[in-house]
N, C-alpha and C positions, 0 to 999 in steps of 0.2 A: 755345267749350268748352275748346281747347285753352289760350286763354289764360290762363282762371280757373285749369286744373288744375297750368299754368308757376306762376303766380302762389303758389299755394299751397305748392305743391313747395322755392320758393325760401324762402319761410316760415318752411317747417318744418328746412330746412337750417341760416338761419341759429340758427334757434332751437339747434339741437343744437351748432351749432359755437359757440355762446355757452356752454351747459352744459359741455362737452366744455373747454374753454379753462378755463372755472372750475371743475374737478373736476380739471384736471392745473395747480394754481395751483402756480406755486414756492414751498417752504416756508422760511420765513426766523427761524419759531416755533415752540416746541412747550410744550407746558401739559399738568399732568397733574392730573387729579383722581378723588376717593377714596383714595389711596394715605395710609397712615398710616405702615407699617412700612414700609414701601421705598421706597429713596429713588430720588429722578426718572430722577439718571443711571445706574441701575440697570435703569427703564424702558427707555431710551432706548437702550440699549445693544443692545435685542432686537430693533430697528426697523431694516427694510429700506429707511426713509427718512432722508438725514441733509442737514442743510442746505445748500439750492440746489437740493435734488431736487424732481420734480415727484411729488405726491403722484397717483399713479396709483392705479384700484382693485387693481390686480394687486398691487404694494408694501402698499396698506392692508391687502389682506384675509393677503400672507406676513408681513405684520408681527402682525397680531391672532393667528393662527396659532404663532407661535416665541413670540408671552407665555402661550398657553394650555398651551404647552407646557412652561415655566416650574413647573407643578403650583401656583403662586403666586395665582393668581386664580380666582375663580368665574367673572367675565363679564368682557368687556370690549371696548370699543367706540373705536372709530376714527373723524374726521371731520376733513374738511380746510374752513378757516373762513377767508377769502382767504389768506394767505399763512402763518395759523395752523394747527400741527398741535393737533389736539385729542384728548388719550386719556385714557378716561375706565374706569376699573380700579374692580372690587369686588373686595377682596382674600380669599382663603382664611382663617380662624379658624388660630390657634395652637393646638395642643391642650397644654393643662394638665396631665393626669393620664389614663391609661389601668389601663380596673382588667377584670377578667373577676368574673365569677358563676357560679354552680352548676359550677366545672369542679372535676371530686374527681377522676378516674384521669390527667390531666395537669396540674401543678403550673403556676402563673402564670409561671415561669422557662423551662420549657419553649415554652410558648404566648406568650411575649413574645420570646426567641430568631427564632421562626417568623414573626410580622408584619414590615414595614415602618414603618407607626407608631411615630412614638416622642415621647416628652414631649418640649415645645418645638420640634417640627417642623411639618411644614403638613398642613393635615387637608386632603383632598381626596376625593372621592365614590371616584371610582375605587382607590384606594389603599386604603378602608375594603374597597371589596370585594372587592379582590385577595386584601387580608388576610383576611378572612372565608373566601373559599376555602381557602387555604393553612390555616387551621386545621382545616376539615373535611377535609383529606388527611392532616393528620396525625391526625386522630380517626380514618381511614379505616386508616390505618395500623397502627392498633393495635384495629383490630376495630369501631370503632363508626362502622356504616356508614348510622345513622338520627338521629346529633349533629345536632340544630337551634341554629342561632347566631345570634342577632338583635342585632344595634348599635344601643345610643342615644346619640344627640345632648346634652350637657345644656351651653345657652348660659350660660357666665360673662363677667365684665366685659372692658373692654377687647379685644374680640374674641376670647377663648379660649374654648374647649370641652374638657369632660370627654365623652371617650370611654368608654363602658360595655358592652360584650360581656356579653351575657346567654346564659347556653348552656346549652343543653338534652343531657347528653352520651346518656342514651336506653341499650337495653341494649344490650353485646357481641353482634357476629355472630360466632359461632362455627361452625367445618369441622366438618357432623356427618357427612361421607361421602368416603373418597377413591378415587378407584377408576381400575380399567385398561383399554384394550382393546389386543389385538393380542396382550399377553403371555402365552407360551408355555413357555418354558424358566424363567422365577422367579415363582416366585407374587404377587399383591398384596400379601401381608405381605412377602416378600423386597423388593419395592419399596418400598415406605412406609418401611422403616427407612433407605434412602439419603435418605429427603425431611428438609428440615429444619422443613417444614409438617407438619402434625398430625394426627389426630382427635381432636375436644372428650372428652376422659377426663376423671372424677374428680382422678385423682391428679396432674392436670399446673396444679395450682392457682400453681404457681410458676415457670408457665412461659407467653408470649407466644405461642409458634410453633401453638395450636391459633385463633389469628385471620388471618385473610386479608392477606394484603400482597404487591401484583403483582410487587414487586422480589424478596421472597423466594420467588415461585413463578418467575422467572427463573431465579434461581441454582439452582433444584431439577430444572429442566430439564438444568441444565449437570450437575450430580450424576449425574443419572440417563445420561447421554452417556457419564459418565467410569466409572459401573460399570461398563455394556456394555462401553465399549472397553478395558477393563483386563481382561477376560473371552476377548476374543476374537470382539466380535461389531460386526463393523469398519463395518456397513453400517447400525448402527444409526441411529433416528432418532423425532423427538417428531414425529408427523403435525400434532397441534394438539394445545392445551389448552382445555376447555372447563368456564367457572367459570358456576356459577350461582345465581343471588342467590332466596329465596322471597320470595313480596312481602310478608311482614312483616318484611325485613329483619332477620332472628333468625338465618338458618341457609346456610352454603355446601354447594355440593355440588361436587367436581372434578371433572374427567373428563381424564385423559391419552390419547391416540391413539398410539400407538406403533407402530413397524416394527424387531421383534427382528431378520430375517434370520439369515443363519447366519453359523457359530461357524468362524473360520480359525483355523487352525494354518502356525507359521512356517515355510516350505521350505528358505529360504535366507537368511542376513544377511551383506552384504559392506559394504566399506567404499572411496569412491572419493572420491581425493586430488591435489587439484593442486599442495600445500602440498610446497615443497621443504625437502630435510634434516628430513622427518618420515616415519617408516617407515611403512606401511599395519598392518603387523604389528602396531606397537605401539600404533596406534587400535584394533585388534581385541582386542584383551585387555581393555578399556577395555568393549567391548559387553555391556550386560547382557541384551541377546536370544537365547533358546537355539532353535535348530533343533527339531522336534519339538515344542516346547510350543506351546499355544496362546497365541496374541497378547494383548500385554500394553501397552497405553499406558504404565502405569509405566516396561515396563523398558526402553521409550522414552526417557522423560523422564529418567530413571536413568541411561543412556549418551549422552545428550546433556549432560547436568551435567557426569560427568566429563569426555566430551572437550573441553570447553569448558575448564575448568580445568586440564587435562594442556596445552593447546597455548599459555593465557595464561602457563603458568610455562617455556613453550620460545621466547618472546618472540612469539607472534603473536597481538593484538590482536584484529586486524580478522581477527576470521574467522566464515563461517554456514556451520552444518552444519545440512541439510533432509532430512530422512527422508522417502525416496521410497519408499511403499506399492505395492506393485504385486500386486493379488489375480488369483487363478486361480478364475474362479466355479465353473468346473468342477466342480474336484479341491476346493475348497475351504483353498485355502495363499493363504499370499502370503509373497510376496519382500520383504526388506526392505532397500535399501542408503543407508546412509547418504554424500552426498555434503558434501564437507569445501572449502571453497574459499576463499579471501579475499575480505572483504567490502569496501566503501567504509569508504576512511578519513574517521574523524568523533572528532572531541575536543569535551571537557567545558569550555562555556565559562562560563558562570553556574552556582551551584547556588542558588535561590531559594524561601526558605522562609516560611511566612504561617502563620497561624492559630494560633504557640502565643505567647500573651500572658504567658504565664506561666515556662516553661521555657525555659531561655535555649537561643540559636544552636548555640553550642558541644556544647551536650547532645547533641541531634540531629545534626550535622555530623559527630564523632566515632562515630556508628555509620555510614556511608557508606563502601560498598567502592570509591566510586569521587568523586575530589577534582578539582577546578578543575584545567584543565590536563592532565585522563588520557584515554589513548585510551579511546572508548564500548563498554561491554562489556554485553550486556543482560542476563547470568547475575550482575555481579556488581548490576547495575541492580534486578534481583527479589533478591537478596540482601542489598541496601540497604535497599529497603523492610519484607520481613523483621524485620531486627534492629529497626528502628523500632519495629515493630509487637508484638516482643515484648518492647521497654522496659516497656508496660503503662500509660504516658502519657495514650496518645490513645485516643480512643473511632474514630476515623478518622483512617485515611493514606491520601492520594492523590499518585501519581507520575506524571509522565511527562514530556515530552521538548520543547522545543520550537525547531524551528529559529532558528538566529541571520538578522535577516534580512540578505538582501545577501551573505551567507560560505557558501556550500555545504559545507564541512570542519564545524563546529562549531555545536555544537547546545546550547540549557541544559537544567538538569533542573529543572522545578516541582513542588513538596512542596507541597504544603499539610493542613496538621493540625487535628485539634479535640479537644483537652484532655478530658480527664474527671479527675473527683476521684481524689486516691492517696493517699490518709489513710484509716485503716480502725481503728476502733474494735469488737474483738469478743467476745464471754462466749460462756464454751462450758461445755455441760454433759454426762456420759458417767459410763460406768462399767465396768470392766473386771473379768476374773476376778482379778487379778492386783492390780492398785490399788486396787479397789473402785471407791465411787462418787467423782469428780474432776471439777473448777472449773478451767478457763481466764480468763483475762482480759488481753487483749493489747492496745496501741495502737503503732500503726506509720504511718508518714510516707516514701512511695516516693519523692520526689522534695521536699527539702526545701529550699528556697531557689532552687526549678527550675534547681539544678543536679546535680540526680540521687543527692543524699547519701541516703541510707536509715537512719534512725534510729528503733529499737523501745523497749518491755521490754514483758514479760510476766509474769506467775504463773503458775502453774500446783501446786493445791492437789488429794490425793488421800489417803485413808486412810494409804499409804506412803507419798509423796512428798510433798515440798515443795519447787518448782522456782523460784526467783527471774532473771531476765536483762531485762541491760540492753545493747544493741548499738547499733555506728554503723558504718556502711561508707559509705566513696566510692569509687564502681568504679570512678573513672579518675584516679588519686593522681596529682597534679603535673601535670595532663592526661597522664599517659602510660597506655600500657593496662597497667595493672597497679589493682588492688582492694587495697583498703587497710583493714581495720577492728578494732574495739575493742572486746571481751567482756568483761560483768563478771559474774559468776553468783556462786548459794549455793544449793547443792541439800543434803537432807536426804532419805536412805534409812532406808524400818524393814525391817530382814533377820533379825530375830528370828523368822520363822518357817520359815525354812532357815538362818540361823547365827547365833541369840541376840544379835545386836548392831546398834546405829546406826549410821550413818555419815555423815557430813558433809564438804560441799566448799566450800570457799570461795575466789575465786582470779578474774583473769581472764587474757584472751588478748589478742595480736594478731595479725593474719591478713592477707597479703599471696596475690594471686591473681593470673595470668596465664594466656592463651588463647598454647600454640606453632602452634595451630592451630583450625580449626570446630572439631575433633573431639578436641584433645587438651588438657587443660589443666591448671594444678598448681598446688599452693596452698601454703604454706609457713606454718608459726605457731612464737609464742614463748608458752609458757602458765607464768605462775607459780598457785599454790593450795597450801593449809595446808587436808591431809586430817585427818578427825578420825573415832577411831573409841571410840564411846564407849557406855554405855548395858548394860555388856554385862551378859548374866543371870549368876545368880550361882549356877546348874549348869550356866555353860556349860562346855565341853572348855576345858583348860590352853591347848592348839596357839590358840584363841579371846582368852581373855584375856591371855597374851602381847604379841596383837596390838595390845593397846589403848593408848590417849595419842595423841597432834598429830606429824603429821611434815610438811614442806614441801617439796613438788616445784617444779623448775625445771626445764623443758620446751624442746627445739624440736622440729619434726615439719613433715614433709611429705605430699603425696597427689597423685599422679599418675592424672590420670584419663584413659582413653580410650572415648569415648560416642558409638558408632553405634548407637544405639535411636532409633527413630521418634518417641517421647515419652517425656520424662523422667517424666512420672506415671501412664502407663498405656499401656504399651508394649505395642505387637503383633509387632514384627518388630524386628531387627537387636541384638545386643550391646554390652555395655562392659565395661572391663578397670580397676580401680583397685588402686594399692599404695601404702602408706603405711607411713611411719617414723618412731618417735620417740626422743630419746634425751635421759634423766632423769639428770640429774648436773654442769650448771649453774650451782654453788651450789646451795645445799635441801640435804635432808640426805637424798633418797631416792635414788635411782641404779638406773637399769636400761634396757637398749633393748628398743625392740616394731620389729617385721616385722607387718605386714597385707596379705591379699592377697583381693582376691574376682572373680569372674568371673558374667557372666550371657550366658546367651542366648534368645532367643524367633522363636518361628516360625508364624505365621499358617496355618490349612487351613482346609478346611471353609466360609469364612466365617462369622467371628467365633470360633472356637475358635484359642485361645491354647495352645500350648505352651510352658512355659520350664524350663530347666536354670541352676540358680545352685550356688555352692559359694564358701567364704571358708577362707581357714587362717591364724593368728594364729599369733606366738612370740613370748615375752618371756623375758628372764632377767637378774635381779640381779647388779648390777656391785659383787662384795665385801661385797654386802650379799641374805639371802633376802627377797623380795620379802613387803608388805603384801597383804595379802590384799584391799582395795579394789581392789588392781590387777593382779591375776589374773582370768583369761579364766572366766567361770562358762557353763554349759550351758543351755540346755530355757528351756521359754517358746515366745520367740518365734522362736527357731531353733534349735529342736528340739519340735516341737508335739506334743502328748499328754505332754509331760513340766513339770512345774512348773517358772516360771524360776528357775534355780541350781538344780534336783534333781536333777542329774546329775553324777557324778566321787565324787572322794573324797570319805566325810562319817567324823565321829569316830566312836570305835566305842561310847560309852558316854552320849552325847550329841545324838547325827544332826544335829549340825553343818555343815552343807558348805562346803568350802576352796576350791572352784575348783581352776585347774591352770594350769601355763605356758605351755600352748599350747591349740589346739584347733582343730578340722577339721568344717568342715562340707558338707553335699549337701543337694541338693532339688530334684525333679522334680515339676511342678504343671499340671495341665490346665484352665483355666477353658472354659466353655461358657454358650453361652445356655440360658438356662431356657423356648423360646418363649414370653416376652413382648412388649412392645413395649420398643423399647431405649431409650427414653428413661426407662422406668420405672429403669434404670442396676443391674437384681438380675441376677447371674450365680451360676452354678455352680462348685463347682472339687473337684477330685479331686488330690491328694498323698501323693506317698512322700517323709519326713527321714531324715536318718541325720546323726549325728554323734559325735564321739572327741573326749573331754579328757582334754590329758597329767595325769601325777601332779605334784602339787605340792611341787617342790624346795627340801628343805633341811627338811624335818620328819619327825620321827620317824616313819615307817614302821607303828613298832608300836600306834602310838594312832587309824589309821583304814584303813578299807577301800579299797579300789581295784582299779577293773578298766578295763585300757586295751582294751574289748572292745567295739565298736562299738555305737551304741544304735542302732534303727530304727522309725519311725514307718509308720503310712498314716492315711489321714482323708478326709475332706470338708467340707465348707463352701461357705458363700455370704457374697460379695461384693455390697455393694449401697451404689451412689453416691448419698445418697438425698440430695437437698435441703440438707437439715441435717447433712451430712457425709459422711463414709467408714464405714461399718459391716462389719465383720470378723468373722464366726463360724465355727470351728472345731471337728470332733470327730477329737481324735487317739486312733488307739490301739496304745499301745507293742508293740511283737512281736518285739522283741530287748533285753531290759531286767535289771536287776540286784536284789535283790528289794530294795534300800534306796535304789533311784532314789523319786523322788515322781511320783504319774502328775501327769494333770490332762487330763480325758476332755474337759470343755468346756474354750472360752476363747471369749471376747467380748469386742471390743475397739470403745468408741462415742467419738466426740470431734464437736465440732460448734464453729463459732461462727455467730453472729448477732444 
């Protein structure tokens, strides 16, 4: 028995070791077939086998393995055939043409952006369905969270395929509920107006933010963080967010968890320094944290800015100031010190920029506080990105940092952008109390040879007016920062209904501009233009037609601005200062200098009620010669409300003419308020007291019109409403210091829209 079982044993050994030897043959050939498009040593190149090797199965099966991974083939098979390697390849289809179906709320350019597939690339199973997902995330994106997408195959010759996306995009899921727990101290509607999510309203037909999207209920977390902690309620915190889908896929419902805690007040703020030859004192002046008041993230972030830029302009670079919170649960304070120290030294070694195909290097690099070769400052880092971001370029900016490898000192900065269009073609339609009914039509190009040149014109047609312009500006003339541009206009006024005559302008400018600073900046121009006053009635006042024929000014002028407001177009907090000067006598045959001054300020309470105080005062006066009356300071309108524009000052006494005046002085205190809506609806309230003085007009007879240098004063109210389709301005003034031959003007409405 034992024998037979040796016998057998020996057998089946040699047998294996016969296989075993011809399975690890040396390979001396290799042959490929199926391949059309790709060439052999292309194959070959993927193979863990190269000649004199022994084709082992561990090499065949890493070699079949690194072609499949190639995205290149459907199948493919390996065999070693004595000394021959044998690989035998189905190759992947070319795809021909890709096209989508039934997609109406995202365009084919969006949805072709989003896949991987592309014409002339390799169709692969997996790659179809990666891209298939990624299209229903972005339908998920935008609300439609029931998009069905079906892919067809359609075989053309030579191994190509037309790919065909069929898509079912299905309805919008829209937020029909948002809601709170935990909140105590702000109501649900107080919260929702910080969300940049929605509930499904009627009137938000023009707006995305009432569909669901996890990234923007992210950032609405972070919102909700930054009112608390701007409040004083330090411990706040999101427990969870809880979204829920109906299973018709039609409707969201939120649910926020929230932990308000309680509300600190500041006890104490110091400042600790290990920074030599910088005083403590003079970082303390610098704090915008007050004792007593309740805690403010802002005014955090607010003395951290400045200290950051008070100690880069005393040469220290490298420096982190961390504000060390230190709460009292007790008593309910906290202590606040800022510690001031020198950081690791790190320089800018690359700044590497991607994604704009369009706009050149130089555009972008030019806004950059911080340049190849500078110590790394991360205030002026967020302040780089910034200015990017408010070229109006890109749809997206991404920054950040990444070490150099090998060099511990020196780090590069990665940008990467994504373009969106800057060409804007708009018609506007409106109507005012004052112009009547009025036509826009503008074409504008923000970025025109992507190097940032800005080239418009516009119309603008109105029962009085007729506004013509054509402009060109390059903000950064010679690459230096200075703005450079070129105005051509012709405007046509009808002022026959406050002083019997036309008037016309025709002329243009050029305009040079520079930043001495964020906040301070000055503009400089050269304006020629041939006034024309013409048309005049024929009862008008003599002091009137006097006036009339063609004179031509030669202009320079200046304006110095200084703009600490929050926003330049709808300011809540902070001030600016502007003065300007011109002086007419150039050549041309007019001659006179102007003084302009105006002041604003605005101050935030309440949440969301705006206070602001403005006031302007204008001089001009005729050098050897009495000034035209186009170029005299007129009244009322739109500063001075309840009074018709120009029906204020001197008018003739047998004609009611009005002359303007040389100078003139104006106030205005204005209270906007919410009207409890929702704020996105953009309708406010507002309450105002004008007042304003025009001088008498120098150099005319006296005896032929009225005059009272006697303060006029307004009160009113009005609503503000950002609607969609524009800025809407409604006004009721009513005069309550007035002269009985000023002109009122109880309403005034003022609509302008484009689209």
């Amino acid at each position: 028995m034992k024998k037979v079982l040796s016998f057998w044993t020996g057998v089946f050994l040699l047998g294996y070791g016969v296989q075993t030897a011809f399975a690890q043959e040396v390979v001396h050939r290799f042959k490929t077939q199926g391949n059309s498009r790709i060439e052999p040593e292309t194959i070959y190149s993927y193979l863990f086998i190269k000649e004199g090797d022994k084709a082992t199965d561990a090499a065949i099966d890493k070699s079949v393995k690194a072609l499949f991974a190639t995205g290149l083939f459907a199948d493919v098979n390996i065999s070693a055939e004595g000394d021959l390697l044998m690989i035998r390849v189905v190759e992947n289809p070319v795809i021909n043409q890709i096209y989508f179906e039934g997609n109406d709320k995202l365009d084919d350019k969006a949805l072709t952006a989003e896949i991987q597939l592309k014409p002339r690339g390799v169709y692969t199973k997996a790659k179809i369905r990666s891209d298939t997902e990624r299209m229903l995330e972005l339908y998920r994106r935008v609300g439609r969270f029931n998009t069905t997408i079906s892919p067809k195959i359609i075989e053309r010759e030579h191994n190509r395929v037309d790919v065909v996306f069929e898509i079912d995009e299905g309805n919008p899921a829209y937020i029909q509920k948002i809601s709170f727990l935990g909140n105590k101290k702000f109501s649900d509607d107080d919260l929702k107006g910080q969300l940049i999510t929605k509930e499904k309203r009627w009137y938000r037909f023009f707006s995305s933010t009432d569909t669901y999207d996890p990234q923007r209920l992210e950032f609405d977390q972070q919102l909700l963080r930054s009112f608390y902690l701007s409040r004083g309620y330090i411990n706040f915190k999101v427990e969870a967010v809880s979204v829920e889908l109906t299973p018709d896929k039609q409707s969201f419902f939120i649910t926020f968890d929230i932990k308000e805690g309680d509300r600190f007040r500041v006890s104490e703020v110091a400042v600790s320094s290990s920074l030599p030859k910088i005083d403590k004192k003079d970082l303390m002046k610098l704090v915008e944290v007050k004792v007593g008041r309740y805690y403010s993230s802002k005014d955090v972030d607010a003395t951290l800015e400045a200290m950051t830029d008070f100690l880069g302009q005393h040469g220290y670079a490298f420096v982190e100031i961390v504000p060390q919170v230190s709460p009292d649960e007790k008593n309910k304070t906290v202590k606040i010190t800022f510690e001031v120290k020198e950081s690791e030294r790190i320089f800018i070694d690359r700044i590497n920029i991607s994604g704009n195909t369009r706009t050149l290097d130089k555009v972008i690099r030019r806004e950059m506080r911080l340049q190849e070769g500078d110590a790394f400052n991360g205030e002026r880092l967020r302040k780089s990105k910034q200015n990017i971001e408010n070229l109006g370029y890109f749809s997206k900016v991404e920054m950040d940092t990444k070490p150099v490898e090998g060099v511990s000192d020196k780090t590069d900065i990665v940008l990467n952008v994504q373009e969106k269009p800057t060409g804007s073609l708009s018609f506007g339609v409106g109507w005012s109390t004052y112009d009547g009914a009025l036509l826009d039509i503008g074409i504008q190009e923000r970025n025109l040879l992507g190097k940032g040149y800005v080239i418009g014109a516009s119309a603008s047609i109105s029962e009085n007016d007729i506004v013509y312009d054509l402009s060109f500006t390059d903000p950064y003339f010679l690459d230096y920062n200075l703005s450079f541009g070129v105005d051509l206009f012709h405007v046509q006024r009808d002022y026959k209904d406050t002083s019997s005559y036309d008037s016309e302008m025709t002329g243009g400018a050029l305009n040079f501009g520079w930043n001495w600073t964020d906040y301070l900046y000055q503009s400089a121009s050269y304006t020629l233009q041939q006034d024309k006053i013409s048309n005049v009635d024929s009862d008008a006042s003599l002091l009137i037609k006097e006036q009339a024929g063609t004179s031509i000014v030669s202009m320079v002028g200046q304006v110095l601005t200084y703009d600490r407001r929050d926003n330049r177009f709808n300011p809540t907090e902070g001030y600016s200062l502007t003065l300007g000067t011109d002086f007419a006598g150039i050549g041309g045959d007019t001659k006179f200098a102007r003084v302009t001054v105006s002041a604003s300020q605005y101050f935030s309470f309440w949440d969301k009620f705006v206070l602001s105080f403005s006031g302007t005062a204008g001089y001009i006066k005729g050098i050897g010669q009495n000034l035209l009356i186009n170029n005299r300071f007129f009244l009322g309108g739109g500063n001075l409300r309840g009074f018709e524009a120009g029906g204020v000052g001197a008018v003739t006494k047998f004609n009611d003419d009005f002359l303007g005046g040389d100078w003139r002085v104006t106030a205005s205190a204005q209270l906007n308020f919410p009207l409890g809506l929702p704020q996105e609806v953009g309708l406010n309230g507002k309450v105002f007291i004008d007042a304003g003085v025009l001088g008498r007009p120098i150099g005319l007879d006296k005896s032929q019109y009225y005059y009272s240098s006697k303060p006029r004063v307004s009160i009113g109210f009005g609503l503000i409403w950002r609607s969609p389709m524009g800025p809407i301005n409604i006004d009721w003034g009513f005069p309550v210091i007035k002269e009985k031959y000023d002109k009122k003007e109880i309403f005034r409405l003022n609509f302008g829209t484009g689209f």
